[in-house]
MILUM-576306 format. One record per residue (C-alpha): residue number from 1; residue in one letter; x, y, z. Coordinates in steps of 0.05 Angstrom, whole numbers, plus 5000, padded with zeros to 4 digits. Last residue first. Layout:
<recs>
<NUM,a,<X,Y,Z>>;
...
</recs>
This chain:
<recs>
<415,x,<1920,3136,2773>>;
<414,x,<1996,3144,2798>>;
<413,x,<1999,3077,2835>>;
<412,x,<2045,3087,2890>>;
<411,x,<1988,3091,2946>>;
<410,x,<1951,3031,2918>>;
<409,x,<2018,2992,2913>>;
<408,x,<2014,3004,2988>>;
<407,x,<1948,2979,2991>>;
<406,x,<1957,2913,2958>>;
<405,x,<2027,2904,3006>>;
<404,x,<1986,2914,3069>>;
<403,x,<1935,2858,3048>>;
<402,x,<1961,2813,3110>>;
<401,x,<1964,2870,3163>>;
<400,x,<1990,2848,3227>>;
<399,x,<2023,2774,3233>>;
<398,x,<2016,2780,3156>>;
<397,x,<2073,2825,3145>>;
<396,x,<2123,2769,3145>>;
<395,x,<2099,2758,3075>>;
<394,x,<2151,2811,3046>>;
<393,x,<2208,2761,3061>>;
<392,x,<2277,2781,3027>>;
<391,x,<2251,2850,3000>>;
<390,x,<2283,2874,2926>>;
<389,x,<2283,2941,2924>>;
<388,x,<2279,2988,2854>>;
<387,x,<2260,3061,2868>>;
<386,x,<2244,3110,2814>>;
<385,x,<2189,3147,2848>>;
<384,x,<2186,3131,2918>>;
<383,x,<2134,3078,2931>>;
<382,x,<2196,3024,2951>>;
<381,x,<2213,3068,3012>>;
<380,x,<2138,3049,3049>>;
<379,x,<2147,2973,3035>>;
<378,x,<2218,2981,3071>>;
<377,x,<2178,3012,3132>>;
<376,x,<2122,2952,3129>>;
<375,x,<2177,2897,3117>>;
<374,x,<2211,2924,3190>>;
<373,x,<2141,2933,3230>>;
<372,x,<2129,2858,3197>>;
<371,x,<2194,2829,3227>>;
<370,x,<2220,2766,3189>>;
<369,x,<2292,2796,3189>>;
<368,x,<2263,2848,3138>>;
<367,x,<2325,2851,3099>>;
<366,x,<2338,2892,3043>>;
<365,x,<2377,2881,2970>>;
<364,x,<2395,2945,2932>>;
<363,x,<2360,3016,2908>>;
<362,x,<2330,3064,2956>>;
<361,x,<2329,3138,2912>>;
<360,x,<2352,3200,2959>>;
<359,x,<2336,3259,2937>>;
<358,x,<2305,3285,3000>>;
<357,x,<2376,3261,3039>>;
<356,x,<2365,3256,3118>>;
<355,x,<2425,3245,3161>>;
<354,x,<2392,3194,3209>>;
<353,x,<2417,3185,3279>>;
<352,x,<2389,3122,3312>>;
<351,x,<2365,3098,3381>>;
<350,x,<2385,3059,3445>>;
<349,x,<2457,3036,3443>>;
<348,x,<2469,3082,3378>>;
<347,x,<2470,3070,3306>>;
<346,x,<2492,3127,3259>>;
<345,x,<2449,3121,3192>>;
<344,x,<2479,3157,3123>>;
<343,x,<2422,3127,3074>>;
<342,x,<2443,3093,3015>>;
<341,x,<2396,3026,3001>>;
<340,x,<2431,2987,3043>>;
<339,x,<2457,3039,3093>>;
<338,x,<2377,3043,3103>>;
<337,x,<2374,2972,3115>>;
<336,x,<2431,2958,3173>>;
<335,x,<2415,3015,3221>>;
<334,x,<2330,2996,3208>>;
<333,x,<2348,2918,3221>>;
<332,x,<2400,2943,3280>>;
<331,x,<2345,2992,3308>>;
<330,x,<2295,2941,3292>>;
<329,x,<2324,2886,3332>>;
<328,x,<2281,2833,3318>>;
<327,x,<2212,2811,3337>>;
<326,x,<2215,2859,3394>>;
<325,x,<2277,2865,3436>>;
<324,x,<2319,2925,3409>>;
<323,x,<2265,2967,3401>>;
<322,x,<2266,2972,3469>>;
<321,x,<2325,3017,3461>>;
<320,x,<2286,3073,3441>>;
<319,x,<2301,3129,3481>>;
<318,x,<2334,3173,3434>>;
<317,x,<2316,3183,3359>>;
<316,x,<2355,3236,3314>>;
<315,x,<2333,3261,3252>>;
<314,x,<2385,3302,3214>>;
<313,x,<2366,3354,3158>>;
<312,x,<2323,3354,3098>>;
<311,x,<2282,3289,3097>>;
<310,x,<2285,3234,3057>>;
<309,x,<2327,3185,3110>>;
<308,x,<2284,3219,3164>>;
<307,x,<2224,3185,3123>>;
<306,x,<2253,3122,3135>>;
<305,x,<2262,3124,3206>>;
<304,x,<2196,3151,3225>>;
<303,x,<2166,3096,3197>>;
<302,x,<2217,3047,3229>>;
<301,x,<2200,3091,3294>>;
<300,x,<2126,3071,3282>>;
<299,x,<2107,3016,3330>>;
<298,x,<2141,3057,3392>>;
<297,x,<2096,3114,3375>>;
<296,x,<2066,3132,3449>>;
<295,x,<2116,3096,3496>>;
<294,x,<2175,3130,3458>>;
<293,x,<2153,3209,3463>>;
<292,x,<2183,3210,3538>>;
<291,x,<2252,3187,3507>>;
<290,x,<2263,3231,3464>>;
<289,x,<2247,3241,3384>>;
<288,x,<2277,3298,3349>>;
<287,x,<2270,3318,3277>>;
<286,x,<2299,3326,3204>>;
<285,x,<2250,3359,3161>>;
<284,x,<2203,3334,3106>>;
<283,x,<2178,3383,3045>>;
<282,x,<2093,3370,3043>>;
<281,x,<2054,3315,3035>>;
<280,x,<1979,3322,3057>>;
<279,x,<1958,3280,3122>>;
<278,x,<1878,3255,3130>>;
<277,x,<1853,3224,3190>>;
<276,x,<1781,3200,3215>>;
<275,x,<1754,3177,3272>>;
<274,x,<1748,3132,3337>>;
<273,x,<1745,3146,3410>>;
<272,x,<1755,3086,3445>>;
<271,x,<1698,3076,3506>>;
<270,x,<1679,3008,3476>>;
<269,x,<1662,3041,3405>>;
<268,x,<1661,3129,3413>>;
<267,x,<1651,3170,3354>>;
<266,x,<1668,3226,3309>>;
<265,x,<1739,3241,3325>>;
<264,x,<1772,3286,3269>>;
<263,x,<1846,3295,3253>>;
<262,x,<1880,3334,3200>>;
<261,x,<1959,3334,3181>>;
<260,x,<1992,3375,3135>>;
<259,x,<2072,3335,3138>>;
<258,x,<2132,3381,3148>>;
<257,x,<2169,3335,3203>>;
<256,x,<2132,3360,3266>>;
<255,x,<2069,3342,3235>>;
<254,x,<2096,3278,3225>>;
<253,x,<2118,3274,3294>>;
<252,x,<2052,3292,3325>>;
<251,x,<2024,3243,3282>>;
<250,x,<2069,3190,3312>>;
<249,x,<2039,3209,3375>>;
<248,x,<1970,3179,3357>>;
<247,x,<1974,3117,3397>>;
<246,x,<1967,3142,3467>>;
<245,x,<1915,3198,3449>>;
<244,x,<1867,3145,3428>>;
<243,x,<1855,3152,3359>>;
<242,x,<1832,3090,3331>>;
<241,x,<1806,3096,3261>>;
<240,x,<1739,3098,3232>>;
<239,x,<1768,3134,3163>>;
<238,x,<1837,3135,3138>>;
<237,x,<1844,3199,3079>>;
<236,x,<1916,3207,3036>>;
<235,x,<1938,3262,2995>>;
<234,x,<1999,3237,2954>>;
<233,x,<2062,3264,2945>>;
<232,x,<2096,3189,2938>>;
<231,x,<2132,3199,3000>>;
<230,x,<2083,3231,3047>>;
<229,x,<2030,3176,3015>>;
<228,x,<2074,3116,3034>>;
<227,x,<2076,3146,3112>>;
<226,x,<2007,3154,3107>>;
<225,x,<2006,3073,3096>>;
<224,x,<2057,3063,3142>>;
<223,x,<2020,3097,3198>>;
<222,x,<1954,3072,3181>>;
<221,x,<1979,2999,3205>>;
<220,x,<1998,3029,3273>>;
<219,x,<1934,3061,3277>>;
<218,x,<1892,3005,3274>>;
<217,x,<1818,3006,3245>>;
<216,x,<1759,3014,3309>>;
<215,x,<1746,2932,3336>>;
<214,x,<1671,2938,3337>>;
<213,x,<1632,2925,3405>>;
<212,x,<1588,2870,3437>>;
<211,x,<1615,2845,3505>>;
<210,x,<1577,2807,3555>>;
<209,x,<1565,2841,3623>>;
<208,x,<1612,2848,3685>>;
<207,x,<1583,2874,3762>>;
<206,x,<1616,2818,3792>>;
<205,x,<1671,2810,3749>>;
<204,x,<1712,2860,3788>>;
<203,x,<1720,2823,3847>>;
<202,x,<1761,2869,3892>>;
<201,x,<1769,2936,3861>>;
<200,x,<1820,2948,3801>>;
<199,x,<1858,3014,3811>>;
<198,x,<1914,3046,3764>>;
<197,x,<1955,3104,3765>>;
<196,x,<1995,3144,3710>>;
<195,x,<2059,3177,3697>>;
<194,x,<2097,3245,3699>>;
<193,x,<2056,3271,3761>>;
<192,x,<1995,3221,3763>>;
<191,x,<1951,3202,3698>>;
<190,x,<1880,3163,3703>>;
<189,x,<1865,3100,3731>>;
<188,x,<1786,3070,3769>>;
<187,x,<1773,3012,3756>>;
<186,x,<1704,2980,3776>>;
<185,x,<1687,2935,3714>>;
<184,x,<1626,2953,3686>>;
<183,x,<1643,2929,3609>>;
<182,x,<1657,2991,3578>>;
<181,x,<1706,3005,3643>>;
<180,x,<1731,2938,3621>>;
<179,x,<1746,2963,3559>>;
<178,x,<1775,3033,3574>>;
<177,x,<1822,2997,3620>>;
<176,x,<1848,2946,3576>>;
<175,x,<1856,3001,3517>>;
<174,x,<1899,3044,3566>>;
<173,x,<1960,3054,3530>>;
<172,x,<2025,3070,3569>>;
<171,x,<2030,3133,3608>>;
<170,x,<2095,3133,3640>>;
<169,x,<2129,3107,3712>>;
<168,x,<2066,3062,3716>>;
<167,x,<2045,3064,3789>>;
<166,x,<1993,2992,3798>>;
<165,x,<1945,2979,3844>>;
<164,x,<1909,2912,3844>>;
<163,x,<1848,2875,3890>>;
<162,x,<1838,2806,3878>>;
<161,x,<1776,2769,3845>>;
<160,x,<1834,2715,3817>>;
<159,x,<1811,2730,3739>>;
<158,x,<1809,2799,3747>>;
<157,x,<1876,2801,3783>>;
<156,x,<1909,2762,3738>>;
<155,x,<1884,2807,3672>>;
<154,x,<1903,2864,3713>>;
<153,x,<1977,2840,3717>>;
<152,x,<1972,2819,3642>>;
<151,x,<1949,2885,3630>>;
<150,x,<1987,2926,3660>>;
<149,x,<2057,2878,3636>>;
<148,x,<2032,2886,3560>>;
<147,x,<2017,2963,3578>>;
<146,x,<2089,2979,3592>>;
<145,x,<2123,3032,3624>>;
<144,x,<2199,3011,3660>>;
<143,x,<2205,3003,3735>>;
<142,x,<2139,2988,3752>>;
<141,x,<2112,2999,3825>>;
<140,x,<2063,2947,3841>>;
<139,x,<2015,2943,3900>>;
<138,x,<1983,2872,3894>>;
<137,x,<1924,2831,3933>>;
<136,x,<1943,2762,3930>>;
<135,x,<1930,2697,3892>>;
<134,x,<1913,2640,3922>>;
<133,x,<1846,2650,3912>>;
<132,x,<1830,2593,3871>>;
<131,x,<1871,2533,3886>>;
<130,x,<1934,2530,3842>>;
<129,x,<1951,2497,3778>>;
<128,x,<2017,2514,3753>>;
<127,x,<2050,2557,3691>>;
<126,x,<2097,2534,3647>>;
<125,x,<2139,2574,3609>>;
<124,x,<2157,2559,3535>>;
<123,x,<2190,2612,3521>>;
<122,x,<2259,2642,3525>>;
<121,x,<2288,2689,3582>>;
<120,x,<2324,2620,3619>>;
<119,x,<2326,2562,3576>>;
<118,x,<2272,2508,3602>>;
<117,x,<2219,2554,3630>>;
<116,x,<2234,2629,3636>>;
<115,x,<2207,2690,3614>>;
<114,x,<2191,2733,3550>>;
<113,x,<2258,2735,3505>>;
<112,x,<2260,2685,3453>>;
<111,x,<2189,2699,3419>>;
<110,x,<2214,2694,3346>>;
<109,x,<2227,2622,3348>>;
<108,x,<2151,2613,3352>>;
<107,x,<2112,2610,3409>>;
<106,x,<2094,2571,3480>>;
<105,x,<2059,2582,3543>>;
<104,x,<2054,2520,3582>>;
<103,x,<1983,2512,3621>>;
<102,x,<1951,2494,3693>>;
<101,x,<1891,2546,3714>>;
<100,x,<1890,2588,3765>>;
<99,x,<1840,2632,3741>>;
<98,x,<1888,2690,3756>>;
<97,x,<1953,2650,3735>>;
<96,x,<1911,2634,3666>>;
<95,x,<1905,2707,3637>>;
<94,x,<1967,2731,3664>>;
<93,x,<2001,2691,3619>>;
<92,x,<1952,2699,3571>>;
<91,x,<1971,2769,3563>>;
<90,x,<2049,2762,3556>>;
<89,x,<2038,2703,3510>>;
<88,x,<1986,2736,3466>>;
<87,x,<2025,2805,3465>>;
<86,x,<2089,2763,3437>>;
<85,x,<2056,2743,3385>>;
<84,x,<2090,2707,3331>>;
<83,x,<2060,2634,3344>>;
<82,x,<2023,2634,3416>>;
<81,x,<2015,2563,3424>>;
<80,x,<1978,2547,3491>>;
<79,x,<1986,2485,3518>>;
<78,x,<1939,2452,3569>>;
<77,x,<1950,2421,3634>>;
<76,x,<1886,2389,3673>>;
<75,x,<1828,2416,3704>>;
<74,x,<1812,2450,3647>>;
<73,x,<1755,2519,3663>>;
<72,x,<1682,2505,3668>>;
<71,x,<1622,2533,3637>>;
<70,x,<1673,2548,3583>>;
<69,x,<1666,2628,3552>>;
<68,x,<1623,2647,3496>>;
<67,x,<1655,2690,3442>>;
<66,x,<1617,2703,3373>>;
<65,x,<1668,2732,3314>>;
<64,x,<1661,2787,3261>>;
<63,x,<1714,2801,3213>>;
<62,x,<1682,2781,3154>>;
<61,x,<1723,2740,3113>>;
<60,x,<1710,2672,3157>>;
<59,x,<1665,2683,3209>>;
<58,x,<1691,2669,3281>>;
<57,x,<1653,2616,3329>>;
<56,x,<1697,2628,3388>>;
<55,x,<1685,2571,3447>>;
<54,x,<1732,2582,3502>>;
<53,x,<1750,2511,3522>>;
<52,x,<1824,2533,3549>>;
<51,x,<1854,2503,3480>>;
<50,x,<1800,2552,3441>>;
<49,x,<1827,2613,3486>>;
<48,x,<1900,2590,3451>>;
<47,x,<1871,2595,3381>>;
<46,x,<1834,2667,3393>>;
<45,x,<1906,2690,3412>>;
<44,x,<1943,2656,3358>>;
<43,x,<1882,2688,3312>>;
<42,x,<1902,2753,3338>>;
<41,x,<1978,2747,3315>>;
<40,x,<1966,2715,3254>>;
<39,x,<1924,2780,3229>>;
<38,x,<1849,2780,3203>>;
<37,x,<1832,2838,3235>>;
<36,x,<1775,2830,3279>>;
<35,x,<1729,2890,3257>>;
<34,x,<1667,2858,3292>>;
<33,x,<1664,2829,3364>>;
<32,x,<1593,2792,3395>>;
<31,x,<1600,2769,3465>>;
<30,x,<1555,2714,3487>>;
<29,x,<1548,2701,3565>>;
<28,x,<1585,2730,3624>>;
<27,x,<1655,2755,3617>>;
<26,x,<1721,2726,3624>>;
<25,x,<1738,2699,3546>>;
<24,x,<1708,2761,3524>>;
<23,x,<1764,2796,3559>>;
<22,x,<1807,2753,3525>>;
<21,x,<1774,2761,3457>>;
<20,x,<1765,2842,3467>>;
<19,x,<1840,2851,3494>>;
<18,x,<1871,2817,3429>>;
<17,x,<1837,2857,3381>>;
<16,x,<1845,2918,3423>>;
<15,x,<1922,2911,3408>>;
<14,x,<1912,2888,3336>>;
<13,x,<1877,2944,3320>>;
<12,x,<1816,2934,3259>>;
<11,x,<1840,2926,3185>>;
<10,x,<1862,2989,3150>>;
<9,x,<1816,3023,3092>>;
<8,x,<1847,3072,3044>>;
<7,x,<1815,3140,3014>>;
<6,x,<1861,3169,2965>>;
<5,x,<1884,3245,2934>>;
<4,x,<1897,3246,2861>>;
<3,x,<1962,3259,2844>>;
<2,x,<1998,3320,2824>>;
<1,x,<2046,3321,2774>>;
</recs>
């Protein structure tokens, strides 16, 4: 039987979500943002900006949210809880060193591994006052790609009116650069050899204006959702979607794996090129993921995951041991879970062999170790036909996508 083919919303990208309020936080006057997803992470960021006098009147149930920044920053200590998100704290940090600005940066007991202050490598850190201008002009060199530690680095250097220069060893996502760019910032990055350089002129505010932009529908969350519709044989649509080309390599992947997929940019919001995407199910085929494919599709390797357990042939994933040290260990969670339900998973130090099985039906008992990435992936099993999971914690998914588990039932529906 085949099923009718579906249109599906997502709620706006987390990762510009957060970027837009802080940046708001730093520019001059009123800043209008729309598309705010309504996640727990983003409102622990907008929460935290509220304890440093940031004023954010944001519109229940629609999204939309007014940002007008102090006229003067605490003098004293404030702290800054950061719940689940471990992009808040990593951001903020930065966020507060460059303004010099007294604060302790807590979370959750799922944010164990950030920095230092009281147990070594677990939150809270404190972070202290200095005069302004302390702060020094910085060449940095990473060792490892990340665009958490680029932007909390350029956040610092924003707020201080310091130069920065940064060498990322890969191309991690730009959305902080695009946006300031938007927001006539001097910066100038781009890609170099096998990874990408970075430039923030001395005081960059200077030429800043307000912000007023839409937050474009988040890829990561689409992901699962097309995922769902490989599965279940069902045509599935996403429209005004982000599709920078550093988020998008899961599509790659799936294209890679058997799946009909068609992308079409149609605008620009805050320098982002946004769109549409539609993916048609077709037979699924084992596949390779290294190391250099990692930075752009890190979010979806438990999507990836499961659908290797349905696909013909193995699926091996490399590269990946970051995984390890997000809200859980997803390789273990994803290593543990699809045994569960049947799958034949090898483990390894920093990635996952999958022997794929197309008739495979999950049944059994899963654990989403409070991660949402983890709940999404097991949400996208339980729309094959005949399946029968029972999911410890499906609520965890509201740090991202709180109405993720209304749409996936709209992709297994079968009218």
């Amino acid at each position: 039987m085949t099923l009718p083919a579906l249109s599906v919303k997502v709620p706006g990208d987390k990762s510009i979500a957060h970027r837009s309020l802080i940046i708001a936080a730093l520019a001059p006057g009123r800043s209008v943002i729309e598309g705010l997803p309504e996640s727990a992470d983003v409102r622990s960021t907008a929460t935290a900006l509220t304890a440093l006098g940031v004023r954010i009147e944001w519109q229940e149930g629609t999204g939309r949210a007014e940002v007008v920044p102090p006229s003067d920053w605490p003098a004293g200590s404030v702290t800054m809880n950061c719940g689940n998100s471990g992009t808040s704290a990593r951001l903020l940090t930065g966020l507060v060193a460059g303004l010099g600005l007294a604060a302790r940066i807590d979370g959750d007991e799922s944010l164990p591994r950030i920095t230092y202050a009281g147990d070594s490598d677990r939150l809270p850190i404190d972070v202290e006052a200095r005069a302004s201008g302390n702060l020094r002009v910085l060449r940095y060199r990473g060792r490892v790609s990340s665009a958490q530690v680029k932007s909390a680095l350029v956040l610092a250097a924003l707020g201080a009116g310091v130069e920065f220069e940064m060498w990322d060893p890969g191309q991690s996502r730009d959305h902080t650069e695009r946006l300031l760019v938007h927001l006539g910032v001097v910066v100038e990055y781009g890609l170099e050899g096998k990874g990408a350089h970075l430039k923030l002129e001395a005081d960059g505010r200077s030429g800043m204006h307000s912000l007023d932009t839409r937050i474009p529908g988040d890829p990561s969350s689409a992901a699962f959702l097309l995922g769902a519709g490989l599965l279940r044989g069902r045509a599935i649509k996403i429209d005004d979607i982000l599709l920078n080309s550093t988020r998008t390599g899961f599509l790659d992947v799936l294209e890679q794996m058997g799946a009909e997929v068609e992308i079409e940019v149609r605008d620009h919001w805050a320098g982002e090129p946004v769109g549409s995407v539609s993916i048609v199910a077709g037979p699924l085929s084992g596949v390779r993921v290294e190391a250099d494919q990692i930075p752009g599709l890190v979010d979806e390797i438990p999507l990836i995951a499961v659908l290797a357990a349905r696909a013909c042939g193995e699926t091996e994933i490399s590269g990946a041991g970051e995984l390890r040290y997000k809200e859980s260990d997803r390789l273990a969670a994803l290593a543990e879970n699809l045994e569960a339900v049947g799958a034949s998973v090898e483990e390894k130090p920093d990635g996952l062999i999958i022997s794929g099985n197309p008739d495979l039906v999950p049944h059994g008992t899963v654990r989403t170790h409070g991660d949402h990435r983890i709940a999404m992936a097991l949400g996208v099993m339980s729309v094959v036909p005949g399946s029968d999971l029972e999911i410890d914690d499906p609520s965890c998914v509201a740090v991202s996508y709180p109405k993720f588990w209304n749409a996936c039932s709209l992709v297994g529906e079968i009218a």
